[in-house]
C-alpha positions in Angstrom: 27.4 34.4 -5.1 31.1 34.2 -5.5 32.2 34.0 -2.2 33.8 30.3 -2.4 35.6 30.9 -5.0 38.8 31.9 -3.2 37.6 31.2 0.9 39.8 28.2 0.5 42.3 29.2 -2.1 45.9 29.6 -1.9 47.8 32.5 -0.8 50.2 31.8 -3.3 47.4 32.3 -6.2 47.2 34.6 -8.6 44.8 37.3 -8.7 44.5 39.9 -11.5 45.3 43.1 -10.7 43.2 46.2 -10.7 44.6 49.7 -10.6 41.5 51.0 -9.2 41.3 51.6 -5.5 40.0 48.5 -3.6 39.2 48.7 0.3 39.4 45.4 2.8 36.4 46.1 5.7 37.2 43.9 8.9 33.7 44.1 10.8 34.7 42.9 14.4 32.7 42.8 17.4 34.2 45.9 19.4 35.2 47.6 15.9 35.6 47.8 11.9 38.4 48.8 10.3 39.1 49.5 6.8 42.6 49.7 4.7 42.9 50.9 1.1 45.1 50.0 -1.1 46.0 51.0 -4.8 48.4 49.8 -7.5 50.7 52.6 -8.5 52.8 51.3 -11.0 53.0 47.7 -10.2 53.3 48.5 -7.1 50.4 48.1 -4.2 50.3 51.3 -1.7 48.8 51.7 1.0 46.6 55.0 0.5 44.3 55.5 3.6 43.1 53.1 6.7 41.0 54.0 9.4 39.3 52.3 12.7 36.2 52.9 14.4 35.1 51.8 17.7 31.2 50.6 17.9 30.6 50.3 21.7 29.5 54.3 21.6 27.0 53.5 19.1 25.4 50.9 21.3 26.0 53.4 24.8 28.8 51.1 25.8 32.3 52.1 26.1 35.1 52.0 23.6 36.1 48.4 23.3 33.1 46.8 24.9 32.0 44.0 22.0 28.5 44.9 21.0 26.0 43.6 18.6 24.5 46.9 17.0 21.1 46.6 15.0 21.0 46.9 11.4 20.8 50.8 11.0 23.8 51.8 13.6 25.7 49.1 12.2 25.0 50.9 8.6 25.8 54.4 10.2 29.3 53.2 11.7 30.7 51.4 8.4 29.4 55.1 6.7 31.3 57.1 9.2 34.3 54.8 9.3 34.5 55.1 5.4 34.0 58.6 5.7 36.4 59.2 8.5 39.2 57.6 6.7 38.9 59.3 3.6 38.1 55.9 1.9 38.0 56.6 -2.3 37.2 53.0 -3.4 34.8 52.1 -5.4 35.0 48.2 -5.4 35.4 46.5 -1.6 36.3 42.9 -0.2 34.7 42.0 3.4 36.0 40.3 5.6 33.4 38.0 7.2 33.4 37.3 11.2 34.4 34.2 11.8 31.6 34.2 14.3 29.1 34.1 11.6 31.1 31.1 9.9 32.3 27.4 10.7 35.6 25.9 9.6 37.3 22.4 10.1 39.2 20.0 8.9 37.6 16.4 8.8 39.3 13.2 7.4 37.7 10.7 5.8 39.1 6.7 4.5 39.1 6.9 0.9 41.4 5.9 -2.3 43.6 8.6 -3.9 41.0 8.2 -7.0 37.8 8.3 -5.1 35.6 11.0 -5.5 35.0 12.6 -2.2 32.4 15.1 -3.1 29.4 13.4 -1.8 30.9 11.9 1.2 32.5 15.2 2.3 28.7 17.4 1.5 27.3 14.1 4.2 30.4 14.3 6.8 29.5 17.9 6.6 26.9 17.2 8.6 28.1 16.2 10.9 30.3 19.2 12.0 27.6 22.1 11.1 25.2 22.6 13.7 22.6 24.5 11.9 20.7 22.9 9.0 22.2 22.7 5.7 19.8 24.9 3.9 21.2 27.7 6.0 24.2 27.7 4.8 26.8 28.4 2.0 29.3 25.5 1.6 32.7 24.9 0.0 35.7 22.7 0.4 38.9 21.8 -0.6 41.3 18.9 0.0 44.9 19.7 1.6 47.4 17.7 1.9 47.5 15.1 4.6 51.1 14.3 6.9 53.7 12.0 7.0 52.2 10.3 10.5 48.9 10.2 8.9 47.0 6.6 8.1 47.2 4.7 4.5 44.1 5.8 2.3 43.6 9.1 4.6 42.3 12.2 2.8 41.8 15.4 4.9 39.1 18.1 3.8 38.8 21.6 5.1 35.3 22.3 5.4 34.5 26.0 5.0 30.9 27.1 5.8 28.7 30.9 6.0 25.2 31.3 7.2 22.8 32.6 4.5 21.7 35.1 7.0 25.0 36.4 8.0 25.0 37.0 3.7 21.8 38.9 3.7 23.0 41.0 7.0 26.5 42.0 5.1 24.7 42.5 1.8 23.2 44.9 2.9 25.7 46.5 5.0 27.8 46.9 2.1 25.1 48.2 -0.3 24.7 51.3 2.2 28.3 52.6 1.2 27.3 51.9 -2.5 29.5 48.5 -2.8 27.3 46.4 -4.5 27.6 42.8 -4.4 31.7 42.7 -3.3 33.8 39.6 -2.6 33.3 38.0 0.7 36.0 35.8 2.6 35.7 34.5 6.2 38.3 36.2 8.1 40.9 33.5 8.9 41.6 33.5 5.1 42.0 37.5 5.2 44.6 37.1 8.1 46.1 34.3 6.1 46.7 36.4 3.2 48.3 39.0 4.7 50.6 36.7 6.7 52.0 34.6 3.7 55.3 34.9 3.1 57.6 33.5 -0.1 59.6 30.1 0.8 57.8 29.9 4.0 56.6 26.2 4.0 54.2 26.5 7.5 53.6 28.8 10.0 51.3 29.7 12.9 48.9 32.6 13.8 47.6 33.4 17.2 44.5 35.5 16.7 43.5 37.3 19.7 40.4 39.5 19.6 37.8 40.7 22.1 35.7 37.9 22.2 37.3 35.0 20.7 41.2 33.5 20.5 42.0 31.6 17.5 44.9 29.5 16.1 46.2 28.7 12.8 48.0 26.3 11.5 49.3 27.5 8.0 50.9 25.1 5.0 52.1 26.6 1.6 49.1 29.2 2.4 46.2 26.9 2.8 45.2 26.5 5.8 45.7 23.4 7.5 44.0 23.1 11.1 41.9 26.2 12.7 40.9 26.1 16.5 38.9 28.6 18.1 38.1 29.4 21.8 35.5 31.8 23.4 37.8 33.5 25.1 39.9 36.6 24.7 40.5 40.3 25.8 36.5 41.0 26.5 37.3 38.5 29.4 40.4 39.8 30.3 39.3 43.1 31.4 36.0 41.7 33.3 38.8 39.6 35.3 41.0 42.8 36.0 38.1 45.3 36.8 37.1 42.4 39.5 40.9 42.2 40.6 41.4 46.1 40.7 37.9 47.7 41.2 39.0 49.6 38.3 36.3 50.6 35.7 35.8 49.3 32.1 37.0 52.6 30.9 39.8 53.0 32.8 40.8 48.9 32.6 40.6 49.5 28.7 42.9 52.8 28.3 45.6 51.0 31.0 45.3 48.2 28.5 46.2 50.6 25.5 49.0 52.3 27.1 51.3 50.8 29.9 54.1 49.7 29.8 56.2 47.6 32.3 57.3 50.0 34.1 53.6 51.2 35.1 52.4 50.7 39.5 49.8 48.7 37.9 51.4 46.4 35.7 52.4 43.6 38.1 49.1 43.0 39.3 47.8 43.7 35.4 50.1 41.1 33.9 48.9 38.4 36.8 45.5 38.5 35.0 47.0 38.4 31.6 48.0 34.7 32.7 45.4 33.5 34.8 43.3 34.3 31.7 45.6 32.9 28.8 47.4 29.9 30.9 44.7 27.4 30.0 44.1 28.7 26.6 47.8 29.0 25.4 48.1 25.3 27.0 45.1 24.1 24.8 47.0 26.1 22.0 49.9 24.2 22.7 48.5 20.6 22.4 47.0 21.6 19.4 50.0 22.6 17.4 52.0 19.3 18.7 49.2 17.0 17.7 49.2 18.7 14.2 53.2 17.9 14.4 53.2 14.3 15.6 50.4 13.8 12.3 52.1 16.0 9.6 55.8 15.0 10.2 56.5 18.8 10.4 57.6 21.4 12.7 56.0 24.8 13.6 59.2 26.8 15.0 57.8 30.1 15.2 54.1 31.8 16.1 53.2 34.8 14.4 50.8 37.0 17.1 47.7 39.2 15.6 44.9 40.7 17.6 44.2 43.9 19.8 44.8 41.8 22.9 48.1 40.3 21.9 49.7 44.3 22.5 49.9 43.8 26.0 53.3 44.4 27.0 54.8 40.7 27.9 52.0 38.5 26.0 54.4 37.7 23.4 56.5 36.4 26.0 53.6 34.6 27.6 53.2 33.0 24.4 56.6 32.0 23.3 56.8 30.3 27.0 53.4 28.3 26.9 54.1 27.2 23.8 57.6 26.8 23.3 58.4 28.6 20.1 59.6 31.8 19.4 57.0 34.3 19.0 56.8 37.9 16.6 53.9 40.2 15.8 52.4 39.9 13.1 53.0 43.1 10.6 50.6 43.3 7.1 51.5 46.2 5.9 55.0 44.9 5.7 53.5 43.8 1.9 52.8 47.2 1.0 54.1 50.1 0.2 53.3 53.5 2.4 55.4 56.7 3.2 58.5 56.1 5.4 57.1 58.5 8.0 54.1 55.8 9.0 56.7 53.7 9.8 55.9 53.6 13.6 52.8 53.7 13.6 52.1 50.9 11.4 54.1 48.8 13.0 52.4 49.2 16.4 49.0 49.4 15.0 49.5 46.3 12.6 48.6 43.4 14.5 45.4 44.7 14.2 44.8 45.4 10.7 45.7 42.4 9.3 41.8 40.4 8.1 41.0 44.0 6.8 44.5 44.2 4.9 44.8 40.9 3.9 41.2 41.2 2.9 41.9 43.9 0.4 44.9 42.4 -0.9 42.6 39.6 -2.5 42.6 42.5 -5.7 46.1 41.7 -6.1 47.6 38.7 -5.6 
């Protein structure tokens, strides 16, 4: 199957490059997006990207989330491909971590003891569908200074077989037959890694979900997840303002803090966030008090993050200093995307990340 082969690997590990063209496809609830990248010379370009919003397939709006059926999910990742000028002939998908479950468990056992069985039982435990329906892999990371003697912690990393056979086939439509599969999280990962960065954290907000990393020497390290996240955030302003979804979701594109609307706009933004941020926040600091370490900084990722003042939200709730996110920052592209890459960034980053598996 291959997909567990790298879902809990390293950032830092090697990959052997290709010099063909490889595309990363981030299938998300409201849209997929696609980045392609090629290595010119030693040197890995961006060459195309491209986003495609699903709600019109479904007759919802743009940036309603949307479960489509198998053949209009098959006709957007065509058009998107097509759309964007994608040239790729080999793929990497990034999985929804929707259709996947990830944790970190400890267990009491010796440095020598062999874990294997005790983690596959402990597993259990944690997965609530049966076994046989999914695809499971581990892999032991390291455990902090506040930790207990003879504590070993275990990410736990797990994909439903019927999430497979719905992506299989997906990708099989476009003519990418069999092509690596990661959950997301690791995608995002990827593309955030930086060189002599020890730990870091991601706040991944999307239009359905809001999730938070908790990074170490590329591994992850603690992942929490909570339903809750910009699909919510515009049914709470349409009942503030009376305002339509349409309308709610093109202010949400485009203002700016100088807007009529933004006062009442950015009063929602908190009422929605406060609780999660907080939750957030508790998380990260009982991460610190068990690792010995400290998480200084929070790296922001996700359509809904764009709002203008949710980084400041952020930084507040939390305590740390807050930046966006920006994948393409480990590429190369043409000095005049500059801009636009760097707004649109946050966004890209499973799909990027996702293709830069190829390469690193």
């Amino acid at each position: 199957m291959g997909l567990f082969r790298s879902i809990t690997q390293s950032a830092q590990s090697a990959k052997v490059a290709t010099r063909d063209r490889v595309v990363g496809i981030d299938v998300g609830t409201s849209a997929i997006k696609v980045v392609e990248l090629q290595d010119r010379n030693g040197v890995v370009t961006l060459t195309t990207y491209g986003e495609l919003q699903l709600g019109p397939y479904a007759e919802k709006q743009i940036g309603q989330p949307t479960q489509l059926t198998p053949a209009l999910e098959r006709q957007a990742l065509v058009d998107v491909i097509r759309e964007s000028a994608v040239k790729a002939s080999q793929a990497v998908l990034a999985m929804p971590l929707s259709a996947s479950f990830v944790t970190v468990i400890s267990l009491t056992a010796d440095e020598k003891d062999d874990i294997e069985s005790r983690v596959r039982v402990e597993a259990r435990k944690y997965i609530p569908v049966p076994m046989a329906d999914v695809a499971l892999d581990w892999a032991e990371i390291e455990v902090g200074a506040g930790a207990a003697a003879g504590t070993r912690d275990v990410l736990i990393a797990a994909i439903q077989n019927d999430a497979f056979t719905r992506f299989a086939n997906l990708m099989k439509t476009v003519e990418f037959q069999n092509p690596p599969t990661e959950i997301e999280c690791f995608s995002t990962i990827r593309s955030a890694y930086k060189e002599g960065v020890e730990q870091s954290v991601i706040l991944d907000v999307g239009a359905q979900s809001s999730k938070l990393y908790i990074i170490r020497k590329g591994l992850l390290q603690r992942m929490h997840r909570v339903p809750h996240a910009g699909a919510a955030m515009t049914e709470r302003i349409m009942a503030e303002t009376g305002e339509t979804f349409e309308v709610v979701e093109a202010k949400k594109r485009t203002m700016t803090t100088t807007d009529p609307a933004f006062v009442a706009y950015q009063k929602v933004v908190q009422t929605t966030f406060g609780r999660v941020l907080r939750e957030f926040a508790q998380v990260i600091e009982e991460y610190e008090a068990k690792s010995g370490l400290n998480h200084e900084h929070v790296y922001l990722s996700g359509g809904a993050t764009l709002f203008p003042s949710f980084d400041a939200l952020v930084s507040t709730t939390l305590s740390r200093s807050v930046s966006y996110l920006q994948p393409f920052d480990k590429v190369a592209y043409p000095a005049f995307m500059e801009d636009t890459l760097r707004v649109i960034g946050p966004t890209f980053a499973p799909a990027l990340g996702a293709a830069l598996r190829h390469f690193e």
